[in-house]
N, C-alpha and C positions, 0 to 999 in steps of 0.2 A: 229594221234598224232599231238599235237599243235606245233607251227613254236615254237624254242626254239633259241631264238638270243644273248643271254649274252654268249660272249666268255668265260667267268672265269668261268662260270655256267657250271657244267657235268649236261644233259639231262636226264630227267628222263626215267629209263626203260633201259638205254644205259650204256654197257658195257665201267668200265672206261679203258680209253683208252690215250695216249698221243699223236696219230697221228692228229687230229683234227688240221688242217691249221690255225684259227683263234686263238684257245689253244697254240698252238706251238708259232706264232708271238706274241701273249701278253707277254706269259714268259719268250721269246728272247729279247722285250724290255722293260721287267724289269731288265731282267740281263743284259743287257746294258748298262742301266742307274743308276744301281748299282757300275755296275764296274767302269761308268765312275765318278760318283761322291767319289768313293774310291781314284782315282785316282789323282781327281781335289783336294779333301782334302790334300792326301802325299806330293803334287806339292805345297800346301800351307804351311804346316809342315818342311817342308823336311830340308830348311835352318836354321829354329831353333834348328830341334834335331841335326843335322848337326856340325853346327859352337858349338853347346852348350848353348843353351840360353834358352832351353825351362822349365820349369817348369818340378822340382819334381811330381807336380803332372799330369803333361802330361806324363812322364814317368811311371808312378804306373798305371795309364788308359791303357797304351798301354802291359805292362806289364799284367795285368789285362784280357784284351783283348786276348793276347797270350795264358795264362792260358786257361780260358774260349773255346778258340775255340781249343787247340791240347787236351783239357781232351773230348770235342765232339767228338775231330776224332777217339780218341782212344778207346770211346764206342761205333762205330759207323762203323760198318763194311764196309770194299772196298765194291761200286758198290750196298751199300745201299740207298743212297741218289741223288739228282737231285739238280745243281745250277738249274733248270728252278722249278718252283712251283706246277709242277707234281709228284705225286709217280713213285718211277721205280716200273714197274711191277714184282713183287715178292717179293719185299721189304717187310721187317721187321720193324714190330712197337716198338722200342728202348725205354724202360724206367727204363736203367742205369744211372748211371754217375748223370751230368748233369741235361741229359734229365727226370731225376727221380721228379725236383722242375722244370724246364721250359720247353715247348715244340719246343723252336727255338734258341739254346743255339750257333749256329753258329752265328745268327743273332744278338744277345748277343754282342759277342765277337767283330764283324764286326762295332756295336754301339759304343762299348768302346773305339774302334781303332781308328774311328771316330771322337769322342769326345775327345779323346787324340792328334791329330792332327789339330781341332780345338783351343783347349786349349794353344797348341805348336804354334800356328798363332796369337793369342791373336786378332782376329778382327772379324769384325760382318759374312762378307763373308764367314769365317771357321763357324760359328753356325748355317747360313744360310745353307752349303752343309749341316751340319750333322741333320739339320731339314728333308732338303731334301731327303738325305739316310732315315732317319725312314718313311718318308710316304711312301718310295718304298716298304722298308721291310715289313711295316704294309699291304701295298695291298698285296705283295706277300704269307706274312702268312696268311692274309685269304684265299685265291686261295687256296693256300696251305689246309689248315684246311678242308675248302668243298671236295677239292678230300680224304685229308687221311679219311675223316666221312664214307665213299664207300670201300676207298681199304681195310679195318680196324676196324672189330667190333667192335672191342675193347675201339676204337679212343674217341666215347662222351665221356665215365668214363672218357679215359685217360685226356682230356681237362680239366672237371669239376671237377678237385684234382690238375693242376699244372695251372703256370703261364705263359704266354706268352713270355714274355722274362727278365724279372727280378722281383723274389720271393719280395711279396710284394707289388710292383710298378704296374706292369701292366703283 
């Protein structure tokens, strides 16, 4: 079998799995740098929604945002899903709710909030994380995407009829 070196890449022939050391540490820092750029945007937000100052429409995003990601959780069963960009093993392929027009509708939600705390900062720095957040997101949902195509018969069709993360757009 040929040397197979792309950490994001599941091996061909090879059961999927999520112990893989190299798998494991990519998805740990995505979610890392997820969370920490979630965290650098609030830290930047934080004083305008705070004191009052932020923009109706940073409030309807975040709002937005809220919506978007508790309608995911609540078609989306406990101990279905993985912050890291792996399937859990057993998992079920979800295409209620939500997940009926987008296939990453947490990720969705996470952009909105994003962008709504940007918005609430009114400066380049907030557009600049919430750039930052989608490249992360967008590596993770491909990673993502290659392992559900394995865990998931079902998974091409499912892909080839919805959208990524907003119906429409992308």
């Amino acid at each position: 079998m040929p040397l197979h070196c792309d950490p994001f890449e599941p091996s061909p022939g090879i059961r999927m799995t999520t112990t893989n050391p190299n798998q494991q540490r990519a998805g740990t820092v995505l979610v890392a740098l997820q969370f920490a750029l979630i965290a650098a945007l609030a830290w930047l937000a934080a004083p305008a929604f705070l004191q009052g100052h932020a923009a109706a429409g940073a409030w309807l995003l975040a709002a937005a945002g809220g919506v978007v990601g508790l309608w995911a959780l609540a078609c989306n069963r406990p101990g279905n899903f993985n912050i890291r960009p792996t399937p859990r093993t057993g998992g079920q392929l979800v295409q209620r709710g939500p997940y009926r027009w987008i296939r990453h509708p947490m990720y969705t939600a996470v952009l909105l909030c994003g962008a709504s705390c940007a918005w609430a900062d009114a400066s380049f720095r907030g557009w600049l994380g919430v750039a930052a957040l989608a490249a992360v997101l967008i590596v993770k949902a491909n990673i993502e995407e290659r392992w559900m195509l394995l865990a998931h018969p079902g998974y091409a069709a499912y892909r080839a009829r919805t959208w990524r993360f907003a119906p429409g757009l992308f």
